[in-house]
VOBAVO-721284 format. One record per residue (C-alpha): residue in one letter; y negated, z, x negated. Coordinates in nm, 3 decimals. Last residue first. Layout:
# VOBAVO-721284
@resn: A; north: Y; up: Z; east: X;
...
# end
This chain:
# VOBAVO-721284
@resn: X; north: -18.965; up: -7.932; east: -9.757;
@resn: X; north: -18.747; up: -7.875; east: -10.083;
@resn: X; north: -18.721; up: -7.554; east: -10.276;
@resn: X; north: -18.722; up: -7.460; east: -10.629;
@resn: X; north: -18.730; up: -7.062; east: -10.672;
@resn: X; north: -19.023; up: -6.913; east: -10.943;
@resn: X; north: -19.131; up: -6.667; east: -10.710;
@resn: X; north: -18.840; up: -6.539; east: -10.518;
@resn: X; north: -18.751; up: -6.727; east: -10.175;
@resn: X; north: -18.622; up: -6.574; east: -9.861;
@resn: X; north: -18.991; up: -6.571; east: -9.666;
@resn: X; north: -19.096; up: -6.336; east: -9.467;
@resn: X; north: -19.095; up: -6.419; east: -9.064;
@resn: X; north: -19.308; up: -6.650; east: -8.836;
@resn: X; north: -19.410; up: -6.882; east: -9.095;
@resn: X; north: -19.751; up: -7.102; east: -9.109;
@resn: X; north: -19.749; up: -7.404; east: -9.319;
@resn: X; north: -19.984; up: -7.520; east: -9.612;
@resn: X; north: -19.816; up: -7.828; east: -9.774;
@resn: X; north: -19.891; up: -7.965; east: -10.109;
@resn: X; north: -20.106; up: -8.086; east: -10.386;
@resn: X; north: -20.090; up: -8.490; east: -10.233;
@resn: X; north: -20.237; up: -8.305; east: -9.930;
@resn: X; north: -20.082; up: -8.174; east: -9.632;
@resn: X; north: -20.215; up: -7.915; east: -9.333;
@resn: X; north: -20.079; up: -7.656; east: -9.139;
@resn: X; north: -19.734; up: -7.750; east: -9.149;
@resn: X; north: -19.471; up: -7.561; east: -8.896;
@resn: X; north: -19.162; up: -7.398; east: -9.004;
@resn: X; north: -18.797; up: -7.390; east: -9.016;
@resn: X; north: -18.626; up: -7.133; east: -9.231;
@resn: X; north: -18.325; up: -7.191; east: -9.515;
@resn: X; north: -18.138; up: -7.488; east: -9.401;
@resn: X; north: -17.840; up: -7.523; east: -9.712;
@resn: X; north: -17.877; up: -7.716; east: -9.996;
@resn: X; north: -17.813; up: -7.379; east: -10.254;
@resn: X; north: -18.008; up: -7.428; east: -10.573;
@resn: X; north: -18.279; up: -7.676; east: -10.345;
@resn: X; north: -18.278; up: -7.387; east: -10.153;
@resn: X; north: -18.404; up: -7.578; east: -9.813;
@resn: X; north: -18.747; up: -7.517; east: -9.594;
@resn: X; north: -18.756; up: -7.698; east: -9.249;
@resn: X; north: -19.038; up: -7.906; east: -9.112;
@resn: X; north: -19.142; up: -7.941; east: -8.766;
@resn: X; north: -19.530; up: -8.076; east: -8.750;
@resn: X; north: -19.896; up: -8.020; east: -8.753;
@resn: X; north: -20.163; up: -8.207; east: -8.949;
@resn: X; north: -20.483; up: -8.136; east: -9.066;
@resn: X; north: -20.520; up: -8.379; east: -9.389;
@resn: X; north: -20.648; up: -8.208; east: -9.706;
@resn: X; north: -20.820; up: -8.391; east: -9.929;
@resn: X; north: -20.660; up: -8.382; east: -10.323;
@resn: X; north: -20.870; up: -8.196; east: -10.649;
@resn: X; north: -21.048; up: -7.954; east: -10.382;
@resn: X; north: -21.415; up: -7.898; east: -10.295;
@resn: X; north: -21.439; up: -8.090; east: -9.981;
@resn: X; north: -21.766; up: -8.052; east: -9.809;
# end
């Protein structure tokens, strides 16, 4: 049963993380799952970002 405000869609592709400060490729990842709340991807390394950075997917 789906207990969530937005239904999450399993689906798995490229997608590459940007500062959007800096516009330059950050990391490259690979989505979990989307939903109109977000993306859930898995990473192979820390992330770069600080908690309250902006970045575009």
């Amino acid at each position: 049963m789906q207990r969530r405000n937005f239904f999450r869609m399993p689906l798995t592709v490229k997608a590459v993380i940007k500062s959007e400060q800096e516009q330059q490729e950050v990391m490259g990842i690979m989505t979990k799952n989307i939903s109109a709340g977000g993306v859930a991807g898995s990473f192979h390394h820390s992330l770069l970002f600080n908690e309250k950075d902006s970045v575009v997917v």
